[in-house]
N, C-alpha and C positions, 0 to 999 in steps of 0.2 A: 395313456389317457388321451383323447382323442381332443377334448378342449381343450386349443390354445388360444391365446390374445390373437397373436396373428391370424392364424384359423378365420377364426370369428369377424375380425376386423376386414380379412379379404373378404367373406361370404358379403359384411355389410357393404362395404364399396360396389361391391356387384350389383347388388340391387340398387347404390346410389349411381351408379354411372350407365343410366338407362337415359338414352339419348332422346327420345321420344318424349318418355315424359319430365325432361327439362325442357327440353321444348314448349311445348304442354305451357311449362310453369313462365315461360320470355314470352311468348306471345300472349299469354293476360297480363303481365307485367307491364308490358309494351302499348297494352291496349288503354281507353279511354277508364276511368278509377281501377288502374293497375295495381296500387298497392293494395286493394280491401279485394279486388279477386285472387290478387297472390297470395295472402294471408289465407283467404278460403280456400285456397288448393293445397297450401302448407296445411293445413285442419284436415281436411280430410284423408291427404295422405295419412297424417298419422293416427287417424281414426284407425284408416286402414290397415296401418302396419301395425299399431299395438293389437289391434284385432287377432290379425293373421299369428304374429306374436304368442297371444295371452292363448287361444286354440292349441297351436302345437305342443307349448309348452306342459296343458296339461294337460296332455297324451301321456307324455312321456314321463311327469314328474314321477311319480309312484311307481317306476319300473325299476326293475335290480338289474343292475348294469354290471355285477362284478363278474370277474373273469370266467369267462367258459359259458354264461349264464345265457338260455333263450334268447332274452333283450339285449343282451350285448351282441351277438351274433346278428341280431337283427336291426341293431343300429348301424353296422358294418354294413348287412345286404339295401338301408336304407342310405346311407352314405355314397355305394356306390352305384346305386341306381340313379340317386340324384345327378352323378358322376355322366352315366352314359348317358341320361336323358339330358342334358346340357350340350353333350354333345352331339345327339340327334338336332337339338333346336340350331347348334351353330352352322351345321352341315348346311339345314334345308333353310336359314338364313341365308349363308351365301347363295348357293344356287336360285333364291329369288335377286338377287343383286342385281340390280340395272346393267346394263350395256354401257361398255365405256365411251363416252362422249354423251350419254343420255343429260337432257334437263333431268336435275333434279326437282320434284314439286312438294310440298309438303304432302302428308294425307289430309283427303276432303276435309274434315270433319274436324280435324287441328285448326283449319285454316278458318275454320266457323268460331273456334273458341272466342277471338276478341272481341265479340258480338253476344258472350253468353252474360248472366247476373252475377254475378258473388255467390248466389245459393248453384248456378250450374256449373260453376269451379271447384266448391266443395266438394260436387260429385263427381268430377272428373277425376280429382284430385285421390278419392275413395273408390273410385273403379280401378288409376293407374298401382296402388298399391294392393290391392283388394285382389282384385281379378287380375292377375299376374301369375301365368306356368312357374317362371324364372323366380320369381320373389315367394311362392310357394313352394319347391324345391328347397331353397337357400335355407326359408325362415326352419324348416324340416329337417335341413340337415344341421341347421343350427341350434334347434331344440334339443335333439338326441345328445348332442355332443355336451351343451350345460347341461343336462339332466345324468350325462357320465360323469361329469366332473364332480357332484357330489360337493356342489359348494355350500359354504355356510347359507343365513337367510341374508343377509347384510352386500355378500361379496354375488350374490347368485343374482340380487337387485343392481349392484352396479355393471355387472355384465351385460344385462338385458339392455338396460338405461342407456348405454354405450351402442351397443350392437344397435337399436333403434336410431339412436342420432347419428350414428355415421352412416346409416342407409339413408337420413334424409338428407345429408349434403348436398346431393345434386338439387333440393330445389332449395333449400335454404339460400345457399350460393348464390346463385340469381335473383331472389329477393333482398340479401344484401346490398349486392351492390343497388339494386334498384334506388333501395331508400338511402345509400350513403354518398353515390357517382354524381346524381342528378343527371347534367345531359351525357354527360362523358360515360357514363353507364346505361347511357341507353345505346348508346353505341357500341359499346362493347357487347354489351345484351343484343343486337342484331346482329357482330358479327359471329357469336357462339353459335347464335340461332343457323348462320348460313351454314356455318362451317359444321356443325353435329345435323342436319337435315345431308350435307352433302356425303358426310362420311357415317353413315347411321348403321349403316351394314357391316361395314368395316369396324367400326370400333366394340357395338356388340357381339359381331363373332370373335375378336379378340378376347374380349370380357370373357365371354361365356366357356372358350377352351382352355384358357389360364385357371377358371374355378373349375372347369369339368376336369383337367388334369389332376386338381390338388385333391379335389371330390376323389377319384378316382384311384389317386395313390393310400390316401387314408382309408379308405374301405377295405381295397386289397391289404393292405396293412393288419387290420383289425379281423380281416378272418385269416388270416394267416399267424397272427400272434395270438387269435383266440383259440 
């Protein structure tokens, strides 16, 4: 059975430890009514993500996943595609990677955010989980896999419920501390912002060949035991 806890839990963290859009989430935080644009970037992420979510999953729900069957084969070929294409995205990641000793700068259009409304937070917020290669991959390879498991109605809702909230950590986190640090978390919150702007390359190509490897074994797996 292709569904596990861990599985599932690694797919989520992947899509929560997307450096960019915590980013994204410190500097409205940071900015002038931080906490009601943070709130609106938390909202539309998970617009976006139950979205992305509630889609896949009814793909997949009504497909016969038992042994030997089309759709199991072919959660296999979609498991490990997700697999190589993670590791196409980490490749051509690095190789755009700054020159060492480069300023690091943010991107333009980040750097515009603490200037946006609450309603242009929402939207950022619902673009960065929305329109995501990596977070559609995941959410895909994370449907097929509870749609293999054949869970009950009860146990198939707490999976989801889970697999969503631990993909929203990465901005949960930094609106935490925002509203519990006061200044001592706005410092911290700038210096997360330095340090994931300086290593943003680096840590999603880690991300991304750690999930494309596990992508990767579980597919080969599944068309080899199917």
């Amino acid at each position: 059975m292709y569904a596990s806890v861990g599985t599932l839990l690694s797919f989520a963290l992947c899509i929560a430890l997307n450096p960019v859009s915590i980013v994204a989430a410190i500097l409205l935080l940071t900015s002038n009514q931080g906490s009601p644009k943070g709130l609106a970037y938390l909202a539309g992420w998970l617009v976006g993500l139950i979205t992305l979510t509630f889609v896949a999953l009814l793909v997949v729900i009504t497909w016969d996943f038992s042994r030997g069957s089309v759709n199991a084969r072919f959660t296999a070929w979609v498991i490990l595609s997700a697999g190589i294409a993670l590791l196409f995205m980490a490749y051509n990641q690095w190789r755009q990677r700054p020159p060492p000793g480069a300023e690091i700068m943010p991107i333009e259009w980040l750097r515009a955010l603490p200037r946006t409304t609450s309603f242009m937070a929402l939207s950022a917020g619902l673009f960065f989980s929305l329109f995501s290669v990596k977070n559609l991959l995941l959410t895909a390879a994370a449907a097929v896999m509870i749609g293999e498991a054949g869970l009950a109605l009860d146990k198939f809702i707490v999976t989801v419920v889970i697999f969503i909230a631990v993909a929203t950590l990465g901005i949960v986190a930094p609106i935490f501390v925002s509203m519990t640090q006061s200044d001592w978390g706005r410092a911290l919150l700038t210096d997360w912002e330095y340090k994931l702007s300086n290593h943003n390359v680096a840590v999603t190509c880690i991300v991304l060949v750690i999930i494309a490897v596990q992508l990767v074994g579980v597919g080969l797996g599944g068309l080899v035991g199917g």
